[in-house]
C-alpha positions in Angstrom: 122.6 133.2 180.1 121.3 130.1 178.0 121.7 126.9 178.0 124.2 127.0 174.9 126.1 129.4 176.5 126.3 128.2 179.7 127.5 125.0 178.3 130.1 127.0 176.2 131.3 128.9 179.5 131.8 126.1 181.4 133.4 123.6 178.2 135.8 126.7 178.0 136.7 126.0 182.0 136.8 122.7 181.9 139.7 122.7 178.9 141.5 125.5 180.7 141.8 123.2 183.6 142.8 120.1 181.8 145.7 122.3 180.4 146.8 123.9 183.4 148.2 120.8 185.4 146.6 122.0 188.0 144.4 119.6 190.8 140.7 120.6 190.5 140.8 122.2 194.3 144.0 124.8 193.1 142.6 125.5 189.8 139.5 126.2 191.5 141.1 128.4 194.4 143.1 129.9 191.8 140.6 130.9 189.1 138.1 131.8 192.7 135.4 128.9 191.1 133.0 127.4 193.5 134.5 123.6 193.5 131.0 121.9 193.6 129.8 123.5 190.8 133.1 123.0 188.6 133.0 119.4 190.2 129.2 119.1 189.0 129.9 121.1 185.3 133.0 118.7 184.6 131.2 115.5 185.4 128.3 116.6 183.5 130.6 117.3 180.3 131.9 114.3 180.3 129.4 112.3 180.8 128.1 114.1 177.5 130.9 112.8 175.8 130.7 109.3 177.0 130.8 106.3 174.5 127.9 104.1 173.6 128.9 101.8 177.1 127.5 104.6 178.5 131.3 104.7 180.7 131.0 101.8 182.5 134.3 99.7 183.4 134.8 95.7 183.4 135.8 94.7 186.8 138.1 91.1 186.3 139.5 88.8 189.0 142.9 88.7 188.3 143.1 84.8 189.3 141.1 82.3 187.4 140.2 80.8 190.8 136.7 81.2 192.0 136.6 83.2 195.3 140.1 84.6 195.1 139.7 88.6 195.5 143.3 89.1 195.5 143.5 92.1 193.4 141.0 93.6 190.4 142.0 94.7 187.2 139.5 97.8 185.9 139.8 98.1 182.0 138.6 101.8 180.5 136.6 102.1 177.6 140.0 104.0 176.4 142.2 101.1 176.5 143.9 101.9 179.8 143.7 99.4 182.7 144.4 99.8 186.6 145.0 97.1 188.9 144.0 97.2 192.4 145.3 95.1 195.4 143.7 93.9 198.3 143.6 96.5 200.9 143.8 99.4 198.3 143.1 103.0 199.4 139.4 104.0 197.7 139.7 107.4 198.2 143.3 107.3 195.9 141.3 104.8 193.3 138.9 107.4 192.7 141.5 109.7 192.3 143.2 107.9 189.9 140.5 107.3 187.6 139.1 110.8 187.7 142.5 111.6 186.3 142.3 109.0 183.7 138.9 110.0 182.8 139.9 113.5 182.4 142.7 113.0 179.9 140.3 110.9 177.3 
Protein backbone atom coordinates (compact mmCIF):
# COMPACT_ATOMS: atom_id res chain seq x y z
CA UNK A 1 0.00 0.00 0.00
CA UNK A 2 1.39 3.68 -0.59
CA UNK A 3 1.64 6.42 1.24
CA UNK A 4 -1.47 8.11 -0.57
CA UNK A 5 -3.38 5.29 0.01
CA UNK A 6 -2.59 4.63 3.32
CA UNK A 7 -3.46 8.16 4.13
CA UNK A 8 -6.84 7.71 2.19
CA UNK A 9 -7.61 4.42 4.24
CA UNK A 10 -7.11 5.75 7.38
CA UNK A 11 -8.84 9.66 6.51
CA UNK A 12 -11.81 7.25 5.44
CA UNK A 13 -11.64 5.78 9.32
CA UNK A 14 -11.06 8.64 10.95
CA UNK A 15 -14.49 10.33 9.39
CA UNK A 16 -16.41 7.17 9.95
CA UNK A 17 -15.52 7.46 13.52
CA UNK A 18 -16.26 11.14 13.91
CA UNK A 19 -19.80 10.19 12.64
CA UNK A 20 -20.54 7.27 14.54
CA UNK A 21 -20.80 8.87 18.17
CA UNK A 22 -18.87 6.32 19.16
CA UNK A 23 -15.66 6.81 21.98
CA UNK A 24 -12.41 5.95 20.13
CA UNK A 25 -12.05 2.53 22.44
CA UNK A 26 -15.84 1.20 21.13
CA UNK A 27 -15.36 2.24 17.71
CA UNK A 28 -12.22 0.66 17.78
CA UNK A 29 -13.47 -2.75 19.46
CA UNK A 30 -16.29 -2.50 17.26
CA UNK A 31 -14.68 -1.99 13.77
CA UNK A 32 -11.65 -4.81 15.56
CA UNK A 33 -8.93 -1.67 14.93
CA UNK A 34 -5.76 -1.80 16.93
CA UNK A 35 -6.44 1.51 19.21
CA UNK A 36 -2.77 2.71 19.13
CA UNK A 37 -2.57 2.81 15.73
CA UNK A 38 -6.08 4.57 15.16
CA UNK A 39 -4.88 6.71 18.21
CA UNK A 40 -1.52 7.38 16.25
CA UNK A 41 -3.38 7.72 12.47
CA UNK A 42 -6.04 10.36 14.03
CA UNK A 43 -3.50 12.50 15.80
CA UNK A 44 -1.33 12.42 12.80
CA UNK A 45 -4.46 13.70 10.50
CA UNK A 46 -5.02 16.29 12.37
CA UNK A 47 -2.17 17.52 13.10
CA UNK A 48 -1.97 17.70 9.12
CA UNK A 49 -4.82 19.87 9.26
CA UNK A 50 -3.66 22.19 11.93
CA UNK A 51 -3.69 26.07 11.36
CA UNK A 52 -0.72 28.27 10.92
CA UNK A 53 -0.42 28.31 15.24
CA UNK A 54 0.65 25.13 14.57
CA UNK A 55 -2.42 24.13 17.36
CA UNK A 56 -1.17 25.55 20.28
CA UNK A 57 -3.79 26.97 22.95
CA UNK A 58 -3.36 30.35 25.12
CA UNK A 59 -3.43 29.43 28.71
CA UNK A 60 -5.00 32.84 30.77
CA UNK A 61 -5.22 33.43 34.55
CA UNK A 62 -8.61 34.06 35.04
CA UNK A 63 -7.77 36.75 37.87
CA UNK A 64 -5.87 39.79 36.97
CA UNK A 65 -3.94 39.18 40.28
CA UNK A 66 -0.41 38.06 40.04
CA UNK A 67 0.04 34.56 41.62
CA UNK A 68 -3.60 33.66 41.84
CA UNK A 69 -3.91 30.06 40.04
CA UNK A 70 -7.52 29.89 40.81
CA UNK A 71 -8.76 28.46 37.62
CA UNK A 72 -7.32 28.73 33.73
CA UNK A 73 -9.21 29.51 30.82
CA UNK A 74 -7.73 27.53 27.55
CA UNK A 75 -8.96 29.34 24.31
CA UNK A 76 -8.92 26.99 20.87
CA UNK A 77 -7.69 28.25 17.77
CA UNK A 78 -11.64 27.41 16.83
CA UNK A 79 -13.14 29.92 19.00
CA UNK A 80 -14.10 27.61 21.78
CA UNK A 81 -12.76 28.09 25.34
CA UNK A 82 -12.64 25.68 28.49
CA UNK A 83 -12.15 26.74 31.97
CA UNK A 84 -10.41 24.73 34.43
CA UNK A 85 -10.62 24.99 38.32
CA UNK A 86 -8.17 24.33 40.79
CA UNK A 87 -8.04 20.69 41.54
CA UNK A 88 -9.42 19.71 38.06
CA UNK A 89 -9.17 15.98 36.93
CA UNK A 90 -6.25 15.91 33.98
CA UNK A 91 -7.11 12.82 32.71
CA UNK A 92 -11.05 14.32 31.95
CA UNK A 93 -9.23 17.71 30.55
CA UNK A 94 -7.53 15.71 28.04
CA UNK A 95 -10.64 14.14 27.30
CA UNK A 96 -12.42 17.06 26.82
CA UNK A 97 -10.26 18.69 24.41
CA UNK A 98 -9.54 15.57 22.27
CA UNK A 99 -13.26 15.84 21.81
CA UNK A 100 -13.17 19.40 20.91
CA UNK A 101 -10.28 18.90 18.70
CA UNK A 102 -12.10 16.21 16.87
CA UNK A 103 -15.16 18.09 15.90
CA UNK A 104 -13.04 21.16 14.21
Amino acid sequence: MTREERVSYWQGIIEEYKSSGLSGAAFCREHNINLGRFYHWRRRLQSDCLGEDGGFVELVPCSSQPGDTRSIHIHLTNGISIEVGRGFDPVTLRGVIETVVSIR
